[in-house]
DRENLO-988407 format. One line per 8 residues: for each residue y, x, z of N, C-alpha, C. Coordinates in Angstrom, 1 decimal, always signed. Layout:
Y X Z Y X Z Y X Z | ...;
REM end
This chain:
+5.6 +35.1 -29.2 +4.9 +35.2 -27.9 +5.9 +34.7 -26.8 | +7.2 +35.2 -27.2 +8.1 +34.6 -25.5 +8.0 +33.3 -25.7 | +8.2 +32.9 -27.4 +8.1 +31.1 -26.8 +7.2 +30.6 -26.7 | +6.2 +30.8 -26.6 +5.0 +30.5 -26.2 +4.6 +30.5 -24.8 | +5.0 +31.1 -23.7 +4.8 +30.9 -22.7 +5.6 +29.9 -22.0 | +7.1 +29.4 -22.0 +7.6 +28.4 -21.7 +6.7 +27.3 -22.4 | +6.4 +27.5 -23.6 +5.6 +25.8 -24.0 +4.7 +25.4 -22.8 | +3.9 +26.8 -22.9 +2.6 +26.4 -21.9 +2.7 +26.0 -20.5;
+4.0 +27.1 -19.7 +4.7 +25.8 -18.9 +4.8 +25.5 -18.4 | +5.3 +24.2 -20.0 +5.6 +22.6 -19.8 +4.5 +21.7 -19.6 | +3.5 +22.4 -20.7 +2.6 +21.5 -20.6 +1.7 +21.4 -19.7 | +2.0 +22.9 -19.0 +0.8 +22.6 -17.8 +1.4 +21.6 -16.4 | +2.3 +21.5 -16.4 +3.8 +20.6 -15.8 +3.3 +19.1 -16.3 | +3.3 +19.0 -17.1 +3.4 +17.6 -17.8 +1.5 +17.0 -17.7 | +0.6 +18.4 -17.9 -0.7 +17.7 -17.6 -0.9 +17.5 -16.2 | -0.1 +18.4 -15.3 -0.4 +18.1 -13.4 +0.6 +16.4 -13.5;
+1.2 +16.2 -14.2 +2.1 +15.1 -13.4 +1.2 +13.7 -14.1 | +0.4 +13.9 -15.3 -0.5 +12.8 -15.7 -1.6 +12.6 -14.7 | -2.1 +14.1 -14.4 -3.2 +13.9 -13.3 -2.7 +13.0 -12.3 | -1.6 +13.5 -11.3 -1.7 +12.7 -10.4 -1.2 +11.5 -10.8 | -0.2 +11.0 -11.2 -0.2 +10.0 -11.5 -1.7 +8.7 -11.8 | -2.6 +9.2 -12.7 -4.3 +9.0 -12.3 -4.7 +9.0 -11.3 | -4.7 +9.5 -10.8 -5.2 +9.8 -8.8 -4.7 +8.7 -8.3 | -3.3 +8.6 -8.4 -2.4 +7.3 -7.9 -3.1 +6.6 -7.9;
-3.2 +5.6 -9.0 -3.6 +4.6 -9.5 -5.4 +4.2 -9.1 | -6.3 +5.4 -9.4 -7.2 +5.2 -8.9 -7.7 +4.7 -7.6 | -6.6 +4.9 -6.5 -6.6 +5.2 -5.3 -6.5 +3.5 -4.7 | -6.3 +3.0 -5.6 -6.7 +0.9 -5.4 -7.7 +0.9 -6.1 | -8.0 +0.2 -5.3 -9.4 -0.7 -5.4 -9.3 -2.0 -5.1 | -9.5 -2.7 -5.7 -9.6 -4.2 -5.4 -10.5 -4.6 -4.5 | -11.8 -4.2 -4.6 -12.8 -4.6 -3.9 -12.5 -4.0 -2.3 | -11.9 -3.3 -2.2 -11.3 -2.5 -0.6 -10.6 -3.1 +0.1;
-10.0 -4.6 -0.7 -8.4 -5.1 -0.2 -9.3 -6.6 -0.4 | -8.5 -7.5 +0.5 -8.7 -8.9 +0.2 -9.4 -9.5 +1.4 | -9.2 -10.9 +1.9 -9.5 -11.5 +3.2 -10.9 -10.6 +3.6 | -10.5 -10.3 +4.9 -11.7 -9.8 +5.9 -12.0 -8.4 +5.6 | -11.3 -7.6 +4.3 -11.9 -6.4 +3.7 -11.9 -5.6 +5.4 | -11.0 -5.9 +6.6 -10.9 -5.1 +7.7 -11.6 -5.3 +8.8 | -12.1 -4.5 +9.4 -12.4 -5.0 +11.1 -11.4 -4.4 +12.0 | -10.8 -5.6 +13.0 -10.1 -5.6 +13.7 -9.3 -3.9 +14.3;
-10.2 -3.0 +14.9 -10.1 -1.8 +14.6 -9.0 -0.7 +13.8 | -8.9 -1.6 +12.4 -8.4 -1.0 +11.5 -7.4 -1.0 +11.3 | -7.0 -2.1 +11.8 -5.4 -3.3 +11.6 -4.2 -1.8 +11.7 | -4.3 -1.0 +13.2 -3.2 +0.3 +13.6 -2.8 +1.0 +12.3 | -4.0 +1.5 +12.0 -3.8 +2.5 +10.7 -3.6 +1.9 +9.5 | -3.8 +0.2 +8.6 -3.3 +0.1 +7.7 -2.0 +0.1 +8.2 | -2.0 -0.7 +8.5 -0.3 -0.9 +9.3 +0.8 +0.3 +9.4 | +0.4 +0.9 +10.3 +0.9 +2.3 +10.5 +1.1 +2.7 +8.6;
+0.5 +2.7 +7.6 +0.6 +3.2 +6.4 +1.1 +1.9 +5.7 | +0.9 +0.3 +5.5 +2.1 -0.7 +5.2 +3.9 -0.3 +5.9 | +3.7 +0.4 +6.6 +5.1 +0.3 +7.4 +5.7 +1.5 +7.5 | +5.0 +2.2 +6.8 +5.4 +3.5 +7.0 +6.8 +4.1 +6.1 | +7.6 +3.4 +4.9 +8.5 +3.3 +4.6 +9.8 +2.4 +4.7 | +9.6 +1.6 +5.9 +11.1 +0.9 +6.1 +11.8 +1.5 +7.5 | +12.8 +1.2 +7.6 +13.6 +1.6 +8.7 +13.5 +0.7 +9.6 | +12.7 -1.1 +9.6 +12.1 -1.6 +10.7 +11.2 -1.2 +11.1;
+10.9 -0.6 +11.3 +9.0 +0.2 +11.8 +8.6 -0.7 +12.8 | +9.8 -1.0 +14.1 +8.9 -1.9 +15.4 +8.3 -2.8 +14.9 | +9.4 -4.0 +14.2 +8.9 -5.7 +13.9 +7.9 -5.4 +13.0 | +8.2 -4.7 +11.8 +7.1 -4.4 +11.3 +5.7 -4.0 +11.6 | +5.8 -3.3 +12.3 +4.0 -3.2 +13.2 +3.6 -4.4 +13.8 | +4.8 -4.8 +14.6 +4.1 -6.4 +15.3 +3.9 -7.1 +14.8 | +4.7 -7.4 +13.7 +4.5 -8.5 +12.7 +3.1 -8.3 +11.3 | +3.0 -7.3 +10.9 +1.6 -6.3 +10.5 +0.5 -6.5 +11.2;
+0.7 -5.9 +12.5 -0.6 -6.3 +12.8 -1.3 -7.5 +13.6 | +0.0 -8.5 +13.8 -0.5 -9.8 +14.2 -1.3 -10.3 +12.9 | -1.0 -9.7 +11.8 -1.4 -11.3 +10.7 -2.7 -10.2 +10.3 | -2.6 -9.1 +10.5 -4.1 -8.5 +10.3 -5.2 -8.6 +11.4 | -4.5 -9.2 +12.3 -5.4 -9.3 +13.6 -6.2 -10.7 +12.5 | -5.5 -11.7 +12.5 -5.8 -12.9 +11.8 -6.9 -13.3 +10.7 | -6.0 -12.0 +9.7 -6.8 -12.5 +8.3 -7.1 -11.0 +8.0 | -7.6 -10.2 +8.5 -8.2 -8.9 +8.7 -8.3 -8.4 +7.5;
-6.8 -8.3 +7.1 -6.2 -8.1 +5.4 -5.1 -6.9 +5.8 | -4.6 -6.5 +4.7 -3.3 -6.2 +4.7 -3.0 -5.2 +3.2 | -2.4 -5.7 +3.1 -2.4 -5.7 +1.3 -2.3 -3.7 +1.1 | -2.5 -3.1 -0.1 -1.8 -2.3 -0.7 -0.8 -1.8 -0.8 | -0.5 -0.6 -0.7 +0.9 -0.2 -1.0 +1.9 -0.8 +0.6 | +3.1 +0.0 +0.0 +4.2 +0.0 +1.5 +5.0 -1.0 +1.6 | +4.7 -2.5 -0.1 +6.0 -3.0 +0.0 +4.6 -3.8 -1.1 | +5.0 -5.5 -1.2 +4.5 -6.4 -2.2 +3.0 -6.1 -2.4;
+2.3 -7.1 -3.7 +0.7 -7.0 -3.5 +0.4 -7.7 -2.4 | +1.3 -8.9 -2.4 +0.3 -9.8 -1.1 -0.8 -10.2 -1.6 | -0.6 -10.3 -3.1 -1.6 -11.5 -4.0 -3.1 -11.3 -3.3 | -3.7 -9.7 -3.3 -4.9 -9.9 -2.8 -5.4 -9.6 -1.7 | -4.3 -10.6 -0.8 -4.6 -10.8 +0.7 -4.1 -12.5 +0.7 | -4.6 -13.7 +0.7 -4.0 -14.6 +0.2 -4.0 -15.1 +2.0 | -4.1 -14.9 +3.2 -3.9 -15.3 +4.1 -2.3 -14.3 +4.6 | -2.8 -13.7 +4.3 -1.3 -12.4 +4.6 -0.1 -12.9 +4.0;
-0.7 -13.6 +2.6 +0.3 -13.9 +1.7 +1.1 -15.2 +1.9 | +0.4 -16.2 +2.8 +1.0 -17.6 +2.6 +1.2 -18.0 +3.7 | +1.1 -17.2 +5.0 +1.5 -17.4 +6.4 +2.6 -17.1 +6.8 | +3.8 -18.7 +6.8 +4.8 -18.7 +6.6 +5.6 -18.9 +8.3 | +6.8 -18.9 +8.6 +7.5 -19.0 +9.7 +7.9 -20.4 +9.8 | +8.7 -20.7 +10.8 +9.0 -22.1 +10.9 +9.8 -22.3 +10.1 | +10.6 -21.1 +9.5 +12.0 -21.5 +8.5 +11.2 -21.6 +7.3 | +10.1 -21.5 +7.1 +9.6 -21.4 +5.7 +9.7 -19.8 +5.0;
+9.7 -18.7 +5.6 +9.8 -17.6 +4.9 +8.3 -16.8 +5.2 | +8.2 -15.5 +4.9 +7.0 -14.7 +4.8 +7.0 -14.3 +6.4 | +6.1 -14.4 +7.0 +5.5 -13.5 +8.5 +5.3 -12.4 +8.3 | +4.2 -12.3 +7.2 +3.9 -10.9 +7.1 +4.5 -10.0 +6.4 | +4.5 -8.9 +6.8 +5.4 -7.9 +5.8 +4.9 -7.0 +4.7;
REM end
């Protein structure tokens, strides 16, 4: 019986960290992301949540939400996944690098 209760747990440990891990993943959608998925409106709060992990926050909002003003996109996630915003994605600077962040 004692070792029986540390098994259980683990497992119950190891079944919450599958769940969410699922939840994660569920939580994209493709169909929710991609040119125009946004109305102008929206641009603060993706943004606000694309930007919400770097230590540039300012340029990053302005530069965020100019190109969502644009292509009323703004990709997934806090970092990369331009692919299904392809205006977000190819809207380059005069040096030739990424605008959007």
């Amino acid at each position: 019986m004692a070792k029986f209760i540390p098994f259980l747990l683990l497992a119950t440990i190891f079944f919450s960290f599958i769940c969410l891990t699922m939840s994660k993943e569920a939580e994209y959608q493709p169909e929710s992301y991609g040119p125009g998925s946004l109305k102008s409106y929206q641009c603060g709060g993706q943004c606000t949540r694309r930007c919400g992990n770097t230590k540039y926050h300012k340029p990053c909002m302005f530069f965020c939400q100019k190109c969502c003003a644009k292509c009323l996109c703004v990709p997934p996630g806090t970092y990369g996944n331009k692919q299904v915003c392809p205006c977000y994605n190819n809207w380059k600077t005069q040096q030739g690098g990424p605008k959007c962040p």
